[in-house]
Each structure stands twice: as C-alpha cells, then as structure tokens.
TORBASE-198466 format. One record per residue: x, y, z negated of N, C-alpha, C, O in turn; residue in one letter. Coordinates in pm, whole numbers, plus 50000, padded with zeros to 5 digits. Layout:
<nuros>
XYZXYZXYZXYZA
...
</nuros>
This chain:
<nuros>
059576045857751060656054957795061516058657674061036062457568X
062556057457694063766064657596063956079057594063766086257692X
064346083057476064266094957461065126102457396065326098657281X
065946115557442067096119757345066636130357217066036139657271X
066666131257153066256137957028066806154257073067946155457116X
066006165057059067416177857048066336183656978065186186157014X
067166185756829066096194056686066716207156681067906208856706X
065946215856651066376230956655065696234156490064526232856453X
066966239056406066616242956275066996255356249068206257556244X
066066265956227066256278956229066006284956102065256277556038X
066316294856040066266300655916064956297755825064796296355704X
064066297555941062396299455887061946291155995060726291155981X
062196284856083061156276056095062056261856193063266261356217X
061166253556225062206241256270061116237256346060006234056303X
061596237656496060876230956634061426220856678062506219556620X
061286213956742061226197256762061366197756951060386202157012X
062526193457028062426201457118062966178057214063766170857154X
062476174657310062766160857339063476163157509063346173957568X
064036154257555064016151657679064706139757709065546134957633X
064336133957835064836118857859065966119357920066386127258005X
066646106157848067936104357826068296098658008067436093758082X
069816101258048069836103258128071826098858185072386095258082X
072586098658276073686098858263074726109658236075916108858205X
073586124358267074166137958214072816143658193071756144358256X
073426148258050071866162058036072726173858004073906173057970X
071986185758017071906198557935071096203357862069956198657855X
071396211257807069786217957702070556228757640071686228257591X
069556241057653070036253057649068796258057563067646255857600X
069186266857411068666271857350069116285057298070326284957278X
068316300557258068576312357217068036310957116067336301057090X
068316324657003068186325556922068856337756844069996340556882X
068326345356740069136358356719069746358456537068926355956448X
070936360956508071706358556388071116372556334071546383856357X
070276369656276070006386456187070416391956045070056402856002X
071336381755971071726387755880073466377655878073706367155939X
074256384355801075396379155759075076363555756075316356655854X
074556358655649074396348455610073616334155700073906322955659X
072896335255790072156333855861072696322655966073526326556048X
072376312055967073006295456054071906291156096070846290156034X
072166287756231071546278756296072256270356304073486269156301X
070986260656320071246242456342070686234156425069596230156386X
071146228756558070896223456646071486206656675072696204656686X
070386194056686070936180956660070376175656775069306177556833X
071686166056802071336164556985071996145356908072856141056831X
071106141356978071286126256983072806122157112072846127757222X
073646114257078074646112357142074856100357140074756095557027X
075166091457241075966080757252077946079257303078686082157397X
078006072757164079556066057171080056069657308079396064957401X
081156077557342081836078557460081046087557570081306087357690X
080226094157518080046108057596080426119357582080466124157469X
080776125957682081596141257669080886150057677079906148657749X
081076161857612080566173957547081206185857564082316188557517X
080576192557627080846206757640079736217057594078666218857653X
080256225157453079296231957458080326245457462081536247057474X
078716257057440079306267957471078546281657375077366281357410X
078646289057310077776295357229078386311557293079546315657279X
077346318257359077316329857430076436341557398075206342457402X
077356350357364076416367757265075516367457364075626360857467X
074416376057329073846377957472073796395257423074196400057317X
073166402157541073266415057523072046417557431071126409457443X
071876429457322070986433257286070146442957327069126446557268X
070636447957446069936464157517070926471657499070986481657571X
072136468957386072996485157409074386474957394075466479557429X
074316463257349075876458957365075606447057327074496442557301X
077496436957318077096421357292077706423157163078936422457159X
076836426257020077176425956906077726416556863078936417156841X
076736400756829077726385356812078706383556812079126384156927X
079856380256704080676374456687080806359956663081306355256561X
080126350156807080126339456780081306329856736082496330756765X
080456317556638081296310556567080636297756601079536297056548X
080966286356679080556274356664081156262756650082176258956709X
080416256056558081096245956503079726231556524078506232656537X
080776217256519080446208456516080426195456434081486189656412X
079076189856379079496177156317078846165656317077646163056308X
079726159656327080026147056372078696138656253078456143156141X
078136128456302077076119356190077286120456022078406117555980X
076766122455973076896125255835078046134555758078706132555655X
077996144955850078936155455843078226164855761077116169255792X
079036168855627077916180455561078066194655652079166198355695X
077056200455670076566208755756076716225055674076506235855729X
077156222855525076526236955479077866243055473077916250555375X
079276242855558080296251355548081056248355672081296236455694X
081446256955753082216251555878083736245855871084436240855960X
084016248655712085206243155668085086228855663086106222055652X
083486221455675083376208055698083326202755784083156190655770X
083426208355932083346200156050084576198456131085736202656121X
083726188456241084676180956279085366190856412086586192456412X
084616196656511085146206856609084866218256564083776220756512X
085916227956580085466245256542085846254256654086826250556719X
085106268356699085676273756770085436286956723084426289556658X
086216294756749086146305956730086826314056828088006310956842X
086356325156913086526335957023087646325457123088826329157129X
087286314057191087736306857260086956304057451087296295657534X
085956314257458085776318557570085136329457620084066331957677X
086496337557568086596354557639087306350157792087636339057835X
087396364157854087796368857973089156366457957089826362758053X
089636368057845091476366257836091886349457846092906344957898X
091046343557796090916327457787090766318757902091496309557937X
089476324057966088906320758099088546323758196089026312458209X
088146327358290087956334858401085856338258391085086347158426X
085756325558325084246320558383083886325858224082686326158196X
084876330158115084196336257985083846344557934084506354457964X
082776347357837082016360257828082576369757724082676365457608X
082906380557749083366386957618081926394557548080846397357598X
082496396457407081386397857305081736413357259081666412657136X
082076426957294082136434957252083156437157255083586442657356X
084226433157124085496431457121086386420257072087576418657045X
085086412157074085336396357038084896386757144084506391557251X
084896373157126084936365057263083986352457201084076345957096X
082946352257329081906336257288083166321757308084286319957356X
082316315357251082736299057155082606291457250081456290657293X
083866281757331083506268057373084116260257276085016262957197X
083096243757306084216235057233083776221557305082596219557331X
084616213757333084946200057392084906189757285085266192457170X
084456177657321084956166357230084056152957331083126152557412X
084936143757268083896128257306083246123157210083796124957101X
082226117157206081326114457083082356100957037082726093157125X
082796098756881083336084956865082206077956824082406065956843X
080936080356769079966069756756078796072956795078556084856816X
078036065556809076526070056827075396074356736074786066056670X
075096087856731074206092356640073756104656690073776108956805X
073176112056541072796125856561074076132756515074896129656428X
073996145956623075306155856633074836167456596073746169556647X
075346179056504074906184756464075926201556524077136203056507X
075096210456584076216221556647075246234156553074066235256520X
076166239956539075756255356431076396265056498077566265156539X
075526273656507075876285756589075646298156454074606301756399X
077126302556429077356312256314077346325856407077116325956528X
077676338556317078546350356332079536350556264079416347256146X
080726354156311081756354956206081216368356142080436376556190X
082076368255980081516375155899080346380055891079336373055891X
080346394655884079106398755897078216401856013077126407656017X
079036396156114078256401556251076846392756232076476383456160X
076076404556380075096394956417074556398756598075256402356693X
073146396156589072696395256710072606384556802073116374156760X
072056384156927071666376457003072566368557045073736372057027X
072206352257129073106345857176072566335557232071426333857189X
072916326957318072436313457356073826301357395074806299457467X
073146296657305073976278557335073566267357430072506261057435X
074686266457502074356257757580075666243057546076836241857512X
074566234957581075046219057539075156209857686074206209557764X
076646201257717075986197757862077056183757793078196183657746X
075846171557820076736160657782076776153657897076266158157999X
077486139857892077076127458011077986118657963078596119957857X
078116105758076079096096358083080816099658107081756094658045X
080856108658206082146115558275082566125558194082226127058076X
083516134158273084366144358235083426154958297082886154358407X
083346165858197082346174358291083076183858358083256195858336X
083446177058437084626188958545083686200458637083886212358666X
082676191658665082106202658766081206214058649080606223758696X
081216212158532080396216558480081316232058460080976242758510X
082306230158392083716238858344084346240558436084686252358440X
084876232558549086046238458591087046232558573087916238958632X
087536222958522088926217958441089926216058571089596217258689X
090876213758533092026210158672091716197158654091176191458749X
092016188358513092616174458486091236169458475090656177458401X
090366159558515089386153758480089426143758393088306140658353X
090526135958337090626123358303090276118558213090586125258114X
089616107658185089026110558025089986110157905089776115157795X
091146103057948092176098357803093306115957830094436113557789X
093206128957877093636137757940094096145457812093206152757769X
095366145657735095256148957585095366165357549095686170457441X
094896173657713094996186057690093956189757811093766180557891X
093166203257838092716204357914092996217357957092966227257883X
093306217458090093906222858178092756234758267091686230658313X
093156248358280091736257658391092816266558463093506274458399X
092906265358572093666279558697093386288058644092246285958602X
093976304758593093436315958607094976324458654096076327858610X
094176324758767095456333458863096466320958945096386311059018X
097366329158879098886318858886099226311958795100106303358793X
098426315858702098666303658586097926293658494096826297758457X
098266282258450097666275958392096896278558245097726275658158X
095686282858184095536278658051095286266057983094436258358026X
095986263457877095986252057789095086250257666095336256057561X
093966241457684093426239357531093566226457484093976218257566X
093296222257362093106212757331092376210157397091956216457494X
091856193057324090776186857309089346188657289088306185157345X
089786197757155088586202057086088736214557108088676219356994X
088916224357192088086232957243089396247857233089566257757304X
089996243357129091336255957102092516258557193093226249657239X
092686272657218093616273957301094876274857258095276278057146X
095646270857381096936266457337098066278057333099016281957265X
097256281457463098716295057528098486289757700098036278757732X
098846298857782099176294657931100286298357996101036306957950X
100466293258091101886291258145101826293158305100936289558383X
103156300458335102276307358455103326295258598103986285058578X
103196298558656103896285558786105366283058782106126292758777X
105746273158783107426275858765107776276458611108976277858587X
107126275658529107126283758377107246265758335106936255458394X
107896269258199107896256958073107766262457921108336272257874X
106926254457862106266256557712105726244757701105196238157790X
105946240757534105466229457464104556236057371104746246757313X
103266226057362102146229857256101926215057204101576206257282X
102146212757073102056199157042102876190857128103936192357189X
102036181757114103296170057213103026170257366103096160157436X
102646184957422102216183257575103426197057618103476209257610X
104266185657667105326197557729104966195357898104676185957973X
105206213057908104826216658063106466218658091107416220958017X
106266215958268107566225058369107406221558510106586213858560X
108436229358573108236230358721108456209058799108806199658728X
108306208558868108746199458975109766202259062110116213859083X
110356191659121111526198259214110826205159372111156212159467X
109836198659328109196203259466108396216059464107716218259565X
108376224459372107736237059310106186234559278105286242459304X
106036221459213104696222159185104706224158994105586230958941X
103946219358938103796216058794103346205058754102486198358812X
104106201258610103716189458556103476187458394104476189958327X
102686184758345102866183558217102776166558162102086157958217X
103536164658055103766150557967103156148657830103496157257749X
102106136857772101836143657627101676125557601100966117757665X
102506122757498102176108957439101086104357393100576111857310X
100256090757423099036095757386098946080357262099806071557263X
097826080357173098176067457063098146056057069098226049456965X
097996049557204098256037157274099896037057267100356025657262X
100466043257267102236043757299101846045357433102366034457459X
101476048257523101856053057668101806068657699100966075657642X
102526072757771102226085557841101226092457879100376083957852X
100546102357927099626108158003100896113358117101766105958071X
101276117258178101856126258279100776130658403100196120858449X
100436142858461099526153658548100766157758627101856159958575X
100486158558768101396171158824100246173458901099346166558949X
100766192158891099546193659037100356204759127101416209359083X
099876208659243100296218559316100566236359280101066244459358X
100106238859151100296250759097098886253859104097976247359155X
098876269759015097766274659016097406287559129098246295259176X
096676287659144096426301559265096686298859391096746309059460X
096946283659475096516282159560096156270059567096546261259490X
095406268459656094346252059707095356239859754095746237859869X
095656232659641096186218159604095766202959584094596199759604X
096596194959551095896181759475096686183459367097346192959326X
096376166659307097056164659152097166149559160096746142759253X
097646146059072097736131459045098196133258890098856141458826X
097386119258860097446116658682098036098858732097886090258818X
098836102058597099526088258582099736079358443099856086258342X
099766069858430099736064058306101136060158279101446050858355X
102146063558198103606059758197103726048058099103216049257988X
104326037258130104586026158018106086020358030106536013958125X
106646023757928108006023857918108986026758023109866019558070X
108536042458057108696050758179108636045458295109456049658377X
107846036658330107186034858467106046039358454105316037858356X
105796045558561104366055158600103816048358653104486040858724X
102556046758656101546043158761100186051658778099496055558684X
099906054058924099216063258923097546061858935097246056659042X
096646064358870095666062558818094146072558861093016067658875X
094396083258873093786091958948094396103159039095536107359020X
093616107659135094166119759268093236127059227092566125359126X
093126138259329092436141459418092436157859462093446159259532X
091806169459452091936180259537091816189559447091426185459338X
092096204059458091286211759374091756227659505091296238859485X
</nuros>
C-alpha cells in the first residue's frame, strides 16, 4: 500500500502522523503558539498538479481567540527558518470581512492559502503568530486531483482560473491564487486587480478577463452574486472564445 507522509514538528517534540494516499485527502492538526518565537512545522507529501487548500484557524482559549495567525508555505527545498522564504504567505485572509465561511481571531482574522503543487515532494506549512501573539489554533490541509470547490465554496472551479472568485452578498470577493485578497466588487460594479479586470454584461450579469502565460485569455461570466445562477468559463484565442466549462451555482 502507498502511503502519504504528514510530519508534525513541534517546538519540543516531533510525531509522525501517515494516511493512504488517495484522489482527495484532508488532515487536520491543533496545536498551541506559546511564546512569541514559537513555529510549527507540518510536511505533507504532494504530487505535481494537486490543489491545496489550507486554512490555519485561532481556536478559542476559554475567554477569547487570542492567535494572530500567520501561515505560510514551502515549496521542496524551501528554507523553512523565515516566512520571508516561502513560496505562499497568508496573513488575516479568512476573517468575516473576507469571507462569509471565515473565522475572526479577536481583532485579527485566521489564514487561508491556495496553490497547485508544481512538483512532487515534501511540502512544508508553518503555522506562526504574528508578532508576539499567541494561543490556540488548528490547521487544516485538504488536497486532491480537482479544484476544491466543494471544499471552499469558490464560484470559478477551473483549474487554469487566474483569480478565485466567493459570493458574499451581492458581491463578489477576489483573491489570488495564492490565497491574497484582492478587493470585491459588488454586481454591476468594475475594478482591475492585476491583469483580472471585472464588469457588468449587457445582460446584467458579470464577467471578468485575466491573460493567462500561454497567451490566451481566461474570460468567467456568471449570473451575479446573491441570487441562484450559472457561469460559463471560456478559453479566448486571438479573441475567439470557446467555451470550456458551465454549470450552476
């Protein structure tokens, strides 16, 4: 039987934690930041072209959610001893102001971050406090083959999708890739973040455009946010569209 590695390295001691590999796993671990200085280190075996969603969440201590989570990611032979070295970072990127489904931390906000694995190895996720905070928290890791739409929520599932898209309300929020928010935009509304410009449709829906490094397009339209729609994703090549995925939300 094959087997995915997930190592848990803690201040003072290091447990050895396995489970079989699969087309989606999760694995969910706690743990408490008790001094300023204080990193955890968690290494999850990954294969080339799987998607990643993790998520690093205060937990309560009995009187509040102290944690000022900070999580960061790196990539195979990524030095591990400064978050100024990795490859995904997040910081207060899933509060209540961010997401609907996110946890706020007191007066700060828990950590998602997104990415696709580019090679196959060991992945390394560190669950900080910013500055001097501390206290409780748990990380959760959910990989697979797909887009983990059902996992998050996303509007856009697609895998080549160069922004990712969540309803809250009437309006859209925008993150990257890797896990940072962009800004959101509410129905009818237009704003550019990087090369992904949003705006209305003639038909009052929404659409956004973002060049992607093939030289082709991404283009999304969907029915708006805040009521029950479809979408369609399209691949543009020397502005002919062709359409590539549907479906409901």
């Amino acid at each position: 039987m094959n087997f995915r590695r997930f190592l848990l390295t803690l201040t003072f001691a290091a447990v050895l934690l396995v489970a079989s590999v699969a087309l989606a796993a999760s694995y969910s671990a706690s743990g408490v930041i008790a001094s300023g200085a204080q990193y955890d280190l968690y290494v999850v075996g990954l294969l080339a072209g799987e998607n990643v969603t993790a998520t690093l969440i205060c937990d309560h201590d009995g009187v509040s959610r102290p944690l000022d989570p900070v999580l960061s990611v790196f990539f195979p032979g990524s030095d591990t001893s400064d978050t100024a070295f990795s490859d995904v970072y997040n910081d207060d990127g899933f509060g209540l102001d961010d997401d609907p489904n996110g946890v706020d931390c007191d007066a700060f906000d828990s950590s998602r971050a997104f990415f696709t694995a580019p090679v196959t190895g060991d992945y390394t996720f560190r669950a900080d406090g910013f500055g001097s905070s501390t206290g409780p928290y748990t990380l959760d890791i959910v990989t697979g083959g797909g887009n983990p739409m059902a996992s998050d929520g996303r509007l856009n599932p697609q895998q080549d999708a160069p922004v990712v898209l969540y309803c809250n309300g009437e309006s859209v929020d925008v993150y990257a890739v890797d896990g940072q928010y962009q800004g959101s935009v509410a129905n009818g509304g237009s704003a550019t973040f990087g090369a992904a410009v949003f705006g209305p449709t003639a038909d009052g829906g929404m659409q956004v455009s973002a060049g992607l490094p093939d030289g082709k397009t991404y283009l999304f339209v969907w029915d708006g946010c805040g009521v029950k729609g479809s979408y369609e994703a399209y691949s543009v090549t020397n502005g002919v569209p062709m359409l590539y995925d549907s479906g409901d939300y």
